[in-house]
C-alpha positions in Angstrom: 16.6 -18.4 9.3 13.0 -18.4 10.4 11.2 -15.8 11.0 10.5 -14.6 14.4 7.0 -13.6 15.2 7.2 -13.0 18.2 10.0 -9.9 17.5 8.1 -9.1 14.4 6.4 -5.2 15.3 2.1 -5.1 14.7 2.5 -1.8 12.9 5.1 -1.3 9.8 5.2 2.3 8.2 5.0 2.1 4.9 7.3 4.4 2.6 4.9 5.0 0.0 3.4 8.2 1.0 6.1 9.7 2.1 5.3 14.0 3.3 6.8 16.4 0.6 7.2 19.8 -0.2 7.1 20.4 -3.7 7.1 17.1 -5.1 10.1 16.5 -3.2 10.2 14.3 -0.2 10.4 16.1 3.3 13.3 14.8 4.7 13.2 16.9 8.0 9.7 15.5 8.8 10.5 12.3 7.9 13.2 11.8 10.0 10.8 13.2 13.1 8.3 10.5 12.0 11.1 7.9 11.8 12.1 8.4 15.3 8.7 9.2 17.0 7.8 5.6 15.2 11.4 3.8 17.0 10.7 5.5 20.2 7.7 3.5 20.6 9.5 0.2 20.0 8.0 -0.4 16.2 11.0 -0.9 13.4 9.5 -2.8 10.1 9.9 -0.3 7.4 8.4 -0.7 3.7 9.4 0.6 0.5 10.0 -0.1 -2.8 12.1 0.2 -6.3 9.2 2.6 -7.7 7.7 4.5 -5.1 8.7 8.3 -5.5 10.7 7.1 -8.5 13.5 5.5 -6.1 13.1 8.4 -3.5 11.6 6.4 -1.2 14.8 3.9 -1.3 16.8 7.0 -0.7 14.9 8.5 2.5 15.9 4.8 4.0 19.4 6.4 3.7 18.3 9.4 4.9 16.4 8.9 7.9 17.3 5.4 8.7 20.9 4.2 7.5 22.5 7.6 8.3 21.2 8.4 11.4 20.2 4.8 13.8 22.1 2.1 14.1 21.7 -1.1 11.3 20.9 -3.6 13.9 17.6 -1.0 15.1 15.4 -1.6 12.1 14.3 -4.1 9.3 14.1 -3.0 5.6 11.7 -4.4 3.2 11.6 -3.1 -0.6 10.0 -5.0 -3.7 11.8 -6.3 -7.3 9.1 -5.0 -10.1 8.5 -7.5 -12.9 7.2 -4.3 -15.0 10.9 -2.8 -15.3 12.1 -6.3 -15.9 13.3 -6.6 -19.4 16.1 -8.8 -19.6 17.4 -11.6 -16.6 20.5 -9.0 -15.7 17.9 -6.3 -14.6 17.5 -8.5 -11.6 20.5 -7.7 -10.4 20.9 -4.2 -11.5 18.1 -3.3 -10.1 18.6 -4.9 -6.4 22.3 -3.3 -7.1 20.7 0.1 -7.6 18.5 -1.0 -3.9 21.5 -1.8 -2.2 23.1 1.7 -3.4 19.8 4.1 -2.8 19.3 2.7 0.7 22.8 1.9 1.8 21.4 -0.6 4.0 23.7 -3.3 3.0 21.6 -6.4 3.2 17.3 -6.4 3.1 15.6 -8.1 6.3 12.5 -8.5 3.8 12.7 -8.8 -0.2 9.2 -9.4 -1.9 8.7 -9.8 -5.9 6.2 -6.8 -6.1 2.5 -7.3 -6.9 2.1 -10.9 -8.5 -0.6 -10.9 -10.7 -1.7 -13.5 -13.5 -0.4 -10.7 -16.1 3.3 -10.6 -14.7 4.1 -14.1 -12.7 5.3 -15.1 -16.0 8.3 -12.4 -16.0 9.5 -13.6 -12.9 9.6 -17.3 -13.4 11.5 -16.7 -16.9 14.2 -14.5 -15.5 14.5 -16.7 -12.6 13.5 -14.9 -10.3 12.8 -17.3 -7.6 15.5 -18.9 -7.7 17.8 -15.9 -8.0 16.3 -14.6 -4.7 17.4 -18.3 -2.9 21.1 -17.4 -3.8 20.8 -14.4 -2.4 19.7 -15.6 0.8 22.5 -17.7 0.7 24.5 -14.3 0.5 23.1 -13.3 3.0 22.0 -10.5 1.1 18.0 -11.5 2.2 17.5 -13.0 5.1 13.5 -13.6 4.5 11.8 -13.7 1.2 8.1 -13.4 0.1 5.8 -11.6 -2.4 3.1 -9.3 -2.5 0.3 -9.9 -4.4 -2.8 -8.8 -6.0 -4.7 -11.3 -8.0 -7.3 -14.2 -7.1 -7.3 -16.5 -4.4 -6.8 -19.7 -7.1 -3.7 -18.1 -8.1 -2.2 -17.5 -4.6 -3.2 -20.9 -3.9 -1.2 -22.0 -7.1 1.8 -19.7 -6.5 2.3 -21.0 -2.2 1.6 -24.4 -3.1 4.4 -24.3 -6.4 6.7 -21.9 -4.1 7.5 -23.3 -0.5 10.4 -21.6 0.1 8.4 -18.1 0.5 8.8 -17.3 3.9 5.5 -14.3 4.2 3.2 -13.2 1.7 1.8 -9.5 1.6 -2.2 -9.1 1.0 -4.4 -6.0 0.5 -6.8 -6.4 3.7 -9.4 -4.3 4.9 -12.9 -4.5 5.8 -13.7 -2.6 2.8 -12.2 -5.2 0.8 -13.1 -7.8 2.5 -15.8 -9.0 0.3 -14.8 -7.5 -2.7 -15.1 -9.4 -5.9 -12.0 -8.2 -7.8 -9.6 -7.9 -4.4 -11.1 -11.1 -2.3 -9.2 -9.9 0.9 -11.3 -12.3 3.1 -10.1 -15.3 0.3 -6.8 -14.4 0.0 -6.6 -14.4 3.8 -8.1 -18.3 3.8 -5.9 -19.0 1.4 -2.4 -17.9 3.4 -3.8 -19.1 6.6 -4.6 -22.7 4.7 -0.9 -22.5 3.7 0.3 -21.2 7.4 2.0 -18.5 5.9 2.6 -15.1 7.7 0.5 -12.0 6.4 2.0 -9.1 5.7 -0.8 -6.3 5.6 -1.0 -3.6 2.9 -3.9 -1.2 2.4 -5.5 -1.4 5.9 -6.5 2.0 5.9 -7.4 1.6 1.3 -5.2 4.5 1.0 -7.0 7.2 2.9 -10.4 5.7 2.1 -11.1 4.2 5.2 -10.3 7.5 7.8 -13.0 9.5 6.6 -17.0 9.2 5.9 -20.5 11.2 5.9 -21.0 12.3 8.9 -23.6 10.1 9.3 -21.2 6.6 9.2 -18.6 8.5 11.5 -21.0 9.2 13.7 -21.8 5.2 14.4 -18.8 5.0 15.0 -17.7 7.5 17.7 -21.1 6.3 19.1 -19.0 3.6 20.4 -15.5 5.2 20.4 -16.0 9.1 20.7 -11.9 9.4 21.5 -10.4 7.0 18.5 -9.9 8.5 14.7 -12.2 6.5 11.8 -8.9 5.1 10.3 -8.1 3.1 13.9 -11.2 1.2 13.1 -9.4 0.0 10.0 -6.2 -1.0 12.0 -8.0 -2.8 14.9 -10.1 -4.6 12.3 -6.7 -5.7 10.5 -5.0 -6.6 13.6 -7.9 -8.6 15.1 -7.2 -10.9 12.4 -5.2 -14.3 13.1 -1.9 -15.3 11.5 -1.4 -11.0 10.9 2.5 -10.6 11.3 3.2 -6.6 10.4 0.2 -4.2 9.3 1.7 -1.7 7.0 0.5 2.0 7.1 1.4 4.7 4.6 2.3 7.3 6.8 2.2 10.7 5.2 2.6 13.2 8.3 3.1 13.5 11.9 -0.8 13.7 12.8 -1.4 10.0 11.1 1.8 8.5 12.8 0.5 9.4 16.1 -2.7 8.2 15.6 -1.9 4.8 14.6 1.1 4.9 16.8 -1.8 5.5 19.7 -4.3 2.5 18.0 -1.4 0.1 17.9 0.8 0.8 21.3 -2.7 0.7 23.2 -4.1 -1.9 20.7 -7.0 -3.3 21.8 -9.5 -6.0 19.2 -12.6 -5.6 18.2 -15.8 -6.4 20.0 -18.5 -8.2 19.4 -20.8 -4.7 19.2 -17.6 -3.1 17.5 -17.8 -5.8 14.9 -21.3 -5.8 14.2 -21.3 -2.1 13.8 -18.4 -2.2 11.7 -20.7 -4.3 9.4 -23.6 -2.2 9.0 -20.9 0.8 8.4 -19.5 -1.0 5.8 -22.2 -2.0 4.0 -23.6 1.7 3.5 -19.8 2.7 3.0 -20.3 0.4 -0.2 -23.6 1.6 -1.8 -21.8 4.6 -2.9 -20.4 4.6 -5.9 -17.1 6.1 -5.5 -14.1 4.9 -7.8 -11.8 2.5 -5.6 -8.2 4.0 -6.2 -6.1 3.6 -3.3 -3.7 6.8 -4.5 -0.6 4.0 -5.1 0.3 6.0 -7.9 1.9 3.2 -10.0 -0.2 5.0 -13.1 1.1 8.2 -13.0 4.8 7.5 -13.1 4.4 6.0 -16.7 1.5 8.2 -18.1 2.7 10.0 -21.2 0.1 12.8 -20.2 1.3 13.6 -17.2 -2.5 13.2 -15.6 -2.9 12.8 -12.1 -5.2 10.3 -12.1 -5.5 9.4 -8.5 -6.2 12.9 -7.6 -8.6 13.3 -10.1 -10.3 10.5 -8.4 -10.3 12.1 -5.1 -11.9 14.8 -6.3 -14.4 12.8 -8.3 -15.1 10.6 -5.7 -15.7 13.9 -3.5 -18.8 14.5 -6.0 -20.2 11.0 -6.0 -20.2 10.8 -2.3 -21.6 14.4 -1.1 -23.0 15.8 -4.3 -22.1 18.6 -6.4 -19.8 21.2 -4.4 -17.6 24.0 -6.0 -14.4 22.5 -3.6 -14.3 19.7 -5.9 -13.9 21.8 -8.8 -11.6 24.7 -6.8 -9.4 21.4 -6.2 -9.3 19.8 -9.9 -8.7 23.4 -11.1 -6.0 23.9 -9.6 -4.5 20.3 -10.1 -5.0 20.7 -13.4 -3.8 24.2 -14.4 -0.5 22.6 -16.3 -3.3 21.6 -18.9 -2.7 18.0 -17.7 -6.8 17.2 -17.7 -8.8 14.1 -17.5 -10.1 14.7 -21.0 -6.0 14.8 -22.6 -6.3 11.0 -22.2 -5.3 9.5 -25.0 -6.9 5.8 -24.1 -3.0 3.9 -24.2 -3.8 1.6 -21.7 -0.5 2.2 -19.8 -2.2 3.1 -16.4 -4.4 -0.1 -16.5 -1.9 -2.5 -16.9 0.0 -1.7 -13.5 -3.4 -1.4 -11.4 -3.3 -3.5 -8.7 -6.8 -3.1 -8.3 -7.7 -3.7 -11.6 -10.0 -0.2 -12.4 -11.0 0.4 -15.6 -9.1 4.0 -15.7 -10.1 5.4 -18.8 -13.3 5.1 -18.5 -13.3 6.4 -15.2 -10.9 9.7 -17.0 -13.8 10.0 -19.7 -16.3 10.3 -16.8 -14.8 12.9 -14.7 -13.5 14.6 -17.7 -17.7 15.3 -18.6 -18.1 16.5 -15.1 -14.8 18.6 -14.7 -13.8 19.8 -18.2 -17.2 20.7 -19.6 -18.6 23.2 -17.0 
Protein backbone atom coordinates (compact mmCIF):
# COMPACT_ATOMS: atom_id res chain seq x y z
CA UNK A 1 0.00 0.00 0.00
CA UNK A 2 1.28 3.32 -1.20
CA UNK A 3 1.15 6.17 0.46
CA UNK A 4 -1.40 8.68 -0.39
CA UNK A 5 -0.31 12.20 -0.57
CA UNK A 6 -2.85 13.64 -1.55
CA UNK A 7 -4.90 12.50 2.00
CA UNK A 8 -1.72 12.96 3.79
CA UNK A 9 -2.61 16.33 6.42
CA UNK A 10 0.35 19.53 6.03
CA UNK A 11 0.45 19.82 9.77
CA UNK A 12 1.08 16.57 12.23
CA UNK A 13 1.11 17.31 16.10
CA UNK A 14 3.79 15.99 17.45
CA UNK A 15 3.50 14.12 20.98
CA UNK A 16 6.59 15.19 22.32
CA UNK A 17 5.75 18.11 24.27
CA UNK A 18 2.89 17.12 25.54
CA UNK A 19 1.13 20.12 28.46
CA UNK A 20 1.50 18.82 32.10
CA UNK A 21 0.78 19.56 35.47
CA UNK A 22 3.32 18.32 37.68
CA UNK A 23 5.42 16.35 35.56
CA UNK A 24 2.45 14.50 34.69
CA UNK A 25 0.82 14.89 31.37
CA UNK A 26 -2.52 16.97 31.17
CA UNK A 27 -4.88 14.73 29.91
CA UNK A 28 -7.87 17.17 30.02
CA UNK A 29 -6.09 19.67 27.79
CA UNK A 30 -4.82 17.31 25.67
CA UNK A 31 -7.90 15.87 24.73
CA UNK A 32 -9.19 19.71 23.91
CA UNK A 33 -6.11 20.08 21.77
CA UNK A 34 -6.75 16.64 20.11
CA UNK A 35 -10.17 17.60 19.05
CA UNK A 36 -9.69 21.38 18.22
CA UNK A 37 -6.69 19.73 15.90
CA UNK A 38 -9.56 16.95 14.19
CA UNK A 39 -12.13 19.63 13.85
CA UNK A 40 -10.00 21.37 11.49
CA UNK A 41 -9.62 18.21 9.27
CA UNK A 42 -5.74 17.48 10.30
CA UNK A 43 -5.14 13.69 11.83
CA UNK A 44 -1.30 12.60 11.58
CA UNK A 45 -0.19 12.20 15.15
CA UNK A 46 3.54 11.54 16.29
CA UNK A 47 4.96 9.92 19.24
CA UNK A 48 7.32 7.74 20.38
CA UNK A 49 8.64 4.71 22.73
CA UNK A 50 10.68 7.38 24.89
CA UNK A 51 8.95 10.50 24.98
CA UNK A 52 7.51 11.10 28.55
CA UNK A 53 8.91 7.73 29.42
CA UNK A 54 6.04 5.89 27.40
CA UNK A 55 3.36 8.57 28.51
CA UNK A 56 3.15 9.92 25.34
CA UNK A 57 2.15 6.24 23.91
CA UNK A 58 -0.40 6.33 26.60
CA UNK A 59 -2.20 9.83 25.98
CA UNK A 60 -2.70 8.14 22.28
CA UNK A 61 -5.02 5.88 24.37
CA UNK A 62 -6.26 8.52 26.11
CA UNK A 63 -7.21 11.22 23.93
CA UNK A 64 -7.30 9.34 20.72
CA UNK A 65 -8.11 5.42 20.99
CA UNK A 66 -10.68 5.91 23.72
CA UNK A 67 -12.51 8.73 22.56
CA UNK A 68 -12.62 8.99 18.18
CA UNK A 69 -13.07 6.48 16.14
CA UNK A 70 -9.73 4.24 14.73
CA UNK A 71 -10.50 4.98 11.11
CA UNK A 72 -10.26 9.15 12.11
CA UNK A 73 -6.58 9.37 12.68
CA UNK A 74 -3.09 7.90 11.75
CA UNK A 75 -0.53 6.90 14.49
CA UNK A 76 3.14 7.21 14.00
CA UNK A 77 5.68 6.19 17.03
CA UNK A 78 9.50 5.22 16.62
CA UNK A 79 11.61 1.68 17.65
CA UNK A 80 14.87 3.16 19.55
CA UNK A 81 18.08 1.33 18.73
CA UNK A 82 19.45 2.79 22.30
CA UNK A 83 17.04 0.43 24.35
CA UNK A 84 17.85 -2.31 21.91
CA UNK A 85 19.86 -4.96 23.64
CA UNK A 86 19.09 -8.17 22.30
CA UNK A 87 16.98 -9.07 18.76
CA UNK A 88 13.70 -10.04 21.04
CA UNK A 89 13.48 -6.36 22.32
CA UNK A 90 12.22 -5.64 18.88
CA UNK A 91 9.25 -7.10 19.57
CA UNK A 92 8.77 -6.51 23.14
CA UNK A 93 9.07 -3.23 22.67
CA UNK A 94 6.49 -2.71 19.63
CA UNK A 95 4.34 -5.25 22.01
CA UNK A 96 4.63 -2.76 24.82
CA UNK A 97 3.49 0.13 21.68
CA UNK A 98 0.71 -1.81 20.67
CA UNK A 99 -0.41 -2.15 24.59
CA UNK A 100 0.28 1.76 25.69
CA UNK A 101 -1.56 3.11 22.66
CA UNK A 102 -4.26 0.46 22.16
CA UNK A 103 -4.28 1.46 18.70
CA UNK A 104 -4.01 -1.90 17.28
CA UNK A 105 -2.01 -1.50 14.17
CA UNK A 106 0.59 1.85 13.47
CA UNK A 107 -0.26 3.86 10.08
CA UNK A 108 3.48 5.09 10.42
CA UNK A 109 6.47 2.97 12.13
CA UNK A 110 9.93 4.77 11.83
CA UNK A 111 13.38 3.22 13.35
CA UNK A 112 14.05 6.40 15.59
CA UNK A 113 17.02 8.80 14.83
CA UNK A 114 19.57 6.90 12.47
CA UNK A 115 22.80 8.06 13.13
CA UNK A 116 26.35 6.62 12.10
CA UNK A 117 26.63 5.66 15.98
CA UNK A 118 23.42 3.34 16.02
CA UNK A 119 22.56 2.05 12.25
CA UNK A 120 24.64 -0.78 13.21
CA UNK A 121 22.07 -1.99 16.06
CA UNK A 122 19.35 -2.02 13.77
CA UNK A 123 20.84 -3.93 10.91
CA UNK A 124 22.20 -6.73 13.51
CA UNK A 125 18.86 -7.29 15.14
CA UNK A 126 17.25 -7.23 11.87
CA UNK A 127 15.48 -4.60 12.11
CA UNK A 128 14.62 -3.94 8.58
CA UNK A 129 13.62 -6.78 7.75
CA UNK A 130 11.53 -7.42 10.91
CA UNK A 131 9.59 -4.28 10.10
CA UNK A 132 8.72 -5.93 6.29
CA UNK A 133 6.92 -8.90 8.14
CA UNK A 134 5.15 -6.76 10.02
CA UNK A 135 3.79 -5.01 7.18
CA UNK A 136 2.87 -8.15 6.00
CA UNK A 137 0.79 -8.34 9.31
CA UNK A 138 -0.61 -5.74 8.69
CA UNK A 139 0.62 -4.52 11.85
CA UNK A 140 2.43 -1.27 9.65
CA UNK A 141 0.96 -0.21 6.87
CA UNK A 142 3.97 2.42 5.90
CA UNK A 143 7.49 2.25 7.12
CA UNK A 144 10.38 4.86 7.24
CA UNK A 145 13.03 6.27 9.59
CA UNK A 146 13.98 9.44 11.13
CA UNK A 147 17.24 10.53 10.96
CA UNK A 148 19.84 12.74 12.20
CA UNK A 149 23.29 12.29 10.64
CA UNK A 150 25.00 13.56 7.27
CA UNK A 151 23.69 13.67 4.00
CA UNK A 152 26.37 10.80 2.69
CA UNK A 153 24.82 8.57 5.13
CA UNK A 154 21.19 9.17 4.18
CA UNK A 155 22.26 8.80 0.81
CA UNK A 156 23.82 5.35 1.72
CA UNK A 157 20.89 4.22 3.97
CA UNK A 158 17.82 5.23 0.86
CA UNK A 159 19.97 3.94 -1.69
CA UNK A 160 20.80 0.26 0.55
CA UNK A 161 16.99 0.49 1.89
CA UNK A 162 14.21 0.81 -1.02
CA UNK A 163 11.56 -0.44 0.71
CA UNK A 164 11.37 2.82 3.16
CA UNK A 165 8.34 4.32 2.20
CA UNK A 166 9.13 8.30 3.95
CA UNK A 167 11.99 9.54 5.77
CA UNK A 168 11.72 12.11 8.68
CA UNK A 169 14.41 15.24 8.57
CA UNK A 170 15.09 18.05 11.02
CA UNK A 171 14.21 21.17 8.69
CA UNK A 172 14.16 24.65 9.37
CA UNK A 173 15.62 27.75 8.12
CA UNK A 174 17.74 27.91 11.11
CA UNK A 175 19.13 24.67 10.18
CA UNK A 176 19.17 25.05 6.87
CA UNK A 177 22.75 25.71 6.49
CA UNK A 178 24.00 24.29 9.44
CA UNK A 179 27.11 22.23 9.30
CA UNK A 180 26.39 19.47 11.89
CA UNK A 181 22.29 19.21 10.88
CA UNK A 182 22.67 19.95 6.88
CA UNK A 183 18.77 20.38 6.66
CA UNK A 184 19.05 21.96 3.11
CA UNK A 185 21.43 18.49 2.18
CA UNK A 186 19.42 16.13 3.72
CA UNK A 187 16.44 17.67 1.83
CA UNK A 188 18.58 17.19 -1.77
CA UNK A 189 19.28 14.06 -0.72
CA UNK A 190 15.38 12.68 -0.12
CA UNK A 191 14.18 14.62 -3.01
CA UNK A 192 17.18 12.92 -5.23
CA UNK A 193 15.71 9.61 -3.90
CA UNK A 194 11.89 10.87 -4.44
CA UNK A 195 11.15 10.00 -1.11
CA UNK A 196 8.40 11.81 1.03
CA UNK A 197 9.65 14.20 3.95
CA UNK A 198 8.39 13.94 7.04
CA UNK A 199 9.22 17.31 8.97
CA UNK A 200 10.52 17.41 12.49
CA UNK A 201 11.84 20.50 14.27
CA UNK A 202 10.22 23.26 12.11
CA UNK A 203 9.76 25.48 14.84
CA UNK A 204 13.89 24.03 16.58
CA UNK A 205 11.91 23.40 19.54
CA UNK A 206 10.72 26.82 20.63
CA UNK A 207 13.74 28.53 19.10
CA UNK A 208 12.26 29.78 16.20
CA UNK A 209 8.85 31.66 17.80
CA UNK A 210 10.66 34.09 19.58
CA UNK A 211 13.65 36.92 18.98
CA UNK A 212 15.05 40.54 20.00
CA UNK A 213 12.78 42.65 19.42
CA UNK A 214 14.66 44.00 16.82
CA UNK A 215 14.39 40.52 14.34
CA UNK A 216 10.54 40.29 15.34
CA UNK A 217 10.14 43.46 14.35
CA UNK A 218 11.30 42.65 10.51
CA UNK A 219 9.10 40.49 10.61
CA UNK A 220 5.68 41.88 11.60
CA UNK A 221 6.95 44.67 9.26
CA UNK A 222 5.64 42.46 6.69
CA UNK A 223 3.11 40.38 8.65
CA UNK A 224 1.95 42.50 11.74
CA UNK A 225 -1.11 39.70 12.43
CA UNK A 226 1.01 36.27 12.08
CA UNK A 227 3.10 34.81 15.39
CA UNK A 228 7.18 34.51 14.67
CA UNK A 229 6.87 30.63 14.87
CA UNK A 230 4.35 30.72 11.49
CA UNK A 231 7.32 31.99 9.70
CA UNK A 232 9.01 28.73 10.50
CA UNK A 233 5.94 26.65 9.33
CA UNK A 234 5.32 28.54 6.01
CA UNK A 235 9.07 28.28 5.32
CA UNK A 236 8.80 24.32 5.96
CA UNK A 237 5.77 24.05 3.97
CA UNK A 238 6.96 26.11 0.96
CA UNK A 239 9.29 23.36 0.49
CA UNK A 240 8.63 20.73 -2.37
CA UNK A 241 8.20 16.95 -1.85
CA UNK A 242 7.02 18.14 2.24
CA UNK A 243 4.35 15.34 3.07
CA UNK A 244 3.34 16.18 7.06
CA UNK A 245 5.18 19.01 9.09
CA UNK A 246 5.34 17.92 12.62
CA UNK A 247 4.75 20.49 15.51
CA UNK A 248 5.27 19.81 19.18
CA UNK A 249 2.30 21.13 20.51
CA UNK A 250 2.53 22.02 24.15
CA UNK A 251 -0.78 24.09 24.82
CA UNK A 252 -3.92 25.37 23.39
CA UNK A 253 -2.38 28.93 22.38
CA UNK A 254 0.36 27.12 19.99
CA UNK A 255 -2.34 24.71 18.44
CA UNK A 256 -4.29 27.61 17.32
CA UNK A 257 -1.64 29.38 16.00
CA UNK A 258 -0.31 26.80 13.74
CA UNK A 259 -3.78 25.47 13.25
CA UNK A 260 -4.45 29.37 11.85
CA UNK A 261 -0.79 29.29 9.65
CA UNK A 262 -1.71 25.91 8.23
CA UNK A 263 -5.72 25.97 7.55
CA UNK A 264 -5.04 29.51 5.89
CA UNK A 265 -1.54 28.45 4.61
CA UNK A 266 -0.25 30.60 2.39
CA UNK A 267 3.91 30.29 0.89
CA UNK A 268 6.39 32.49 1.13
CA UNK A 269 7.13 35.49 -1.01
CA UNK A 270 9.74 36.60 -2.80
CA UNK A 271 10.10 39.79 -0.08
CA UNK A 272 9.08 37.19 2.72
CA UNK A 273 11.99 35.08 1.59
CA UNK A 274 14.54 37.54 1.32
CA UNK A 275 13.71 38.94 4.72
CA UNK A 276 13.63 35.67 6.15
CA UNK A 277 17.30 35.60 5.10
CA UNK A 278 18.67 38.54 6.51
CA UNK A 279 16.65 37.46 9.92
CA UNK A 280 18.30 34.47 9.86
CA UNK A 281 21.54 35.45 9.42
CA UNK A 282 21.63 37.88 12.58
CA UNK A 283 19.42 35.03 14.39
CA UNK A 284 22.90 33.04 13.89
CA UNK A 285 25.63 35.42 15.11
CA UNK A 286 24.42 34.86 18.50
CA UNK A 287 25.91 32.46 20.22
CA UNK A 288 23.21 30.60 21.90
CA UNK A 289 23.59 26.76 22.62
CA UNK A 290 21.36 24.87 19.93
CA UNK A 291 19.21 22.40 22.17
CA UNK A 292 15.96 21.77 20.76
CA UNK A 293 14.43 20.78 24.47
CA UNK A 294 13.97 16.82 23.03
CA UNK A 295 14.88 15.75 26.24
CA UNK A 296 16.43 12.36 25.17
CA UNK A 297 19.44 13.51 27.87
CA UNK A 298 17.60 13.82 30.78
CA UNK A 299 15.78 10.56 30.92
CA UNK A 300 19.15 8.64 31.39
CA UNK A 301 21.23 11.26 33.42
CA UNK A 302 22.29 9.75 36.59
CA UNK A 303 22.15 13.43 38.00
CA UNK A 304 18.98 14.13 37.49
CA UNK A 305 20.10 17.66 35.63
CA UNK A 306 17.78 19.34 33.51
CA UNK A 307 19.98 20.11 30.94
CA UNK A 308 17.68 21.54 28.35
CA UNK A 309 16.33 23.94 30.76
CA UNK A 310 19.54 24.99 31.91
CA UNK A 311 20.08 25.88 28.36
CA UNK A 312 17.16 27.99 28.09
CA UNK A 313 18.17 29.87 30.66
CA UNK A 314 21.73 30.12 29.50
CA UNK A 315 20.80 30.90 26.24
CA UNK A 316 18.55 33.72 27.82
CA UNK A 317 21.94 35.31 28.98
CA UNK A 318 23.83 34.94 25.77
CA UNK A 319 21.16 36.47 23.83
CA UNK A 320 19.94 39.65 25.96
CA UNK A 321 22.79 39.95 28.50
CA UNK A 322 22.97 39.55 32.09
CA UNK A 323 19.32 39.64 33.74
CA UNK A 324 18.37 38.44 37.37
CA UNK A 325 15.20 36.29 35.42
CA UNK A 326 17.71 33.98 34.23
CA UNK A 327 18.99 33.37 37.52
CA UNK A 328 15.28 33.67 39.43
CA UNK A 329 14.51 30.80 36.73
CA UNK A 330 17.70 28.35 37.19
CA UNK A 331 17.14 28.89 40.93
CA UNK A 332 14.37 27.61 41.11
CA UNK A 333 14.96 24.66 38.57
CA UNK A 334 17.56 23.80 40.48
CA UNK A 335 16.62 23.90 44.17
CA UNK A 336 16.56 19.77 44.31
CA UNK A 337 20.43 20.41 44.25
CA UNK A 338 20.33 18.94 40.74
CA UNK A 339 23.00 21.88 39.29
CA UNK A 340 24.99 22.22 36.20
CA UNK A 341 28.08 21.96 38.21
CA UNK A 342 26.93 18.03 39.79
CA UNK A 343 28.03 16.84 36.33
CA UNK A 344 29.93 14.19 36.58
CA UNK A 345 31.40 14.29 32.69
CA UNK A 346 29.77 10.28 31.91
CA UNK A 347 29.02 11.11 28.55
CA UNK A 348 25.54 9.51 28.74
CA UNK A 349 23.69 12.75 27.55
CA UNK A 350 26.03 13.10 24.40
CA UNK A 351 25.60 9.90 23.04
CA UNK A 352 21.69 10.21 22.38
CA UNK A 353 22.01 14.01 21.04
CA UNK A 354 20.55 14.28 17.88
CA UNK A 355 22.17 17.35 17.38
CA UNK A 356 25.37 16.29 18.37
CA UNK A 357 26.18 19.29 21.31
CA UNK A 358 29.08 18.90 23.18
CA UNK A 359 26.92 18.92 26.62
CA UNK A 360 29.38 19.00 29.22
CA UNK A 361 31.06 21.55 28.19
CA UNK A 362 28.19 23.52 27.71
CA UNK A 363 27.14 22.27 31.79
CA UNK A 364 30.74 23.45 32.83
CA UNK A 365 30.00 26.84 31.24
CA UNK A 366 26.72 27.64 32.67
CA UNK A 367 27.67 26.05 35.86
CA UNK A 368 30.62 29.30 36.07
CA UNK A 369 27.82 31.62 35.33
CA UNK A 370 24.88 30.12 37.55
CA UNK A 371 26.63 28.26 40.49
CA UNK A 372 29.36 30.77 41.23
CA UNK A 373 27.51 34.07 41.90
Amino acid sequence: MSIDLAKMPKLGFGLMRLPSIEEEVDIEQVNRMVDAYLEKGFNYFDTAYVYGGGKSECSVKEALVKRHPRESFMVATKLPAWELKTEADVERIFNTQLERTGAGYFDFYLLHSIEEGNIGRYDEFNCWQWAMKKKEEGLIKHFGFSFHDSPELLDKVLTEHPEVEFVQLQINYADWTNKIVQSGKNYEVARKHNVPIIVMEPVKGGMLAAFQPELESMLKNLRPDSSIASWALRFVASQEGIMTILSGMSSMEQMEDNLKTMSEFEPLSKEESDCLEVVTEKLLSAPTIQCTACRYCVDGCPQGIKIPDIFRAFNTIKTYGEDMRPHFFYGGLTSDGHTASTCIQCGQCESVCPQHLEIINYLSEASEVFDKR
